[in-house]
Steps between C-alpha positions, in 0.01 A plus 500: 500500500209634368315433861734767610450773214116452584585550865715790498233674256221465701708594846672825258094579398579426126181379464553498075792322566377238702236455268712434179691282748243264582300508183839380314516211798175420367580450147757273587369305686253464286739392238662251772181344511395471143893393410427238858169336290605499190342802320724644239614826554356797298707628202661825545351843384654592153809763489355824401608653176817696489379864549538681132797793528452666190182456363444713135145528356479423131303773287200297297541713166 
């Protein structure tokens, strides 16, 4: 499927697109192949922190 996406971006001239495309088909594949010899598998990126909505400064004095 993703063959196709790559494809019909370059053929459309999305040239970003076909870029992202194949640079995700290269990350996993490169995960197939580290998950295919054994390497463990990197640990995900942390959640970032919950945005603040209200935020209230607190006078020093």
């Amino acid at each position: 499927m993703q063959m196709r996406d790559i494809a019909r971006a370059v053929k459309s001239g999305g040239k970003a697109i076909a870029l992202n495309e194949v640079s995700d088909l290269a990350l996993r594949l490169d995960l197939l192949a580290d998950a295919i010899a054994g390497v463990p598998a990197p640990a995900p990126a942390p959640a970032p922190a919950p945005a603040v909505a209200h935020a209230r400064v607190l006078d020093p004095a």
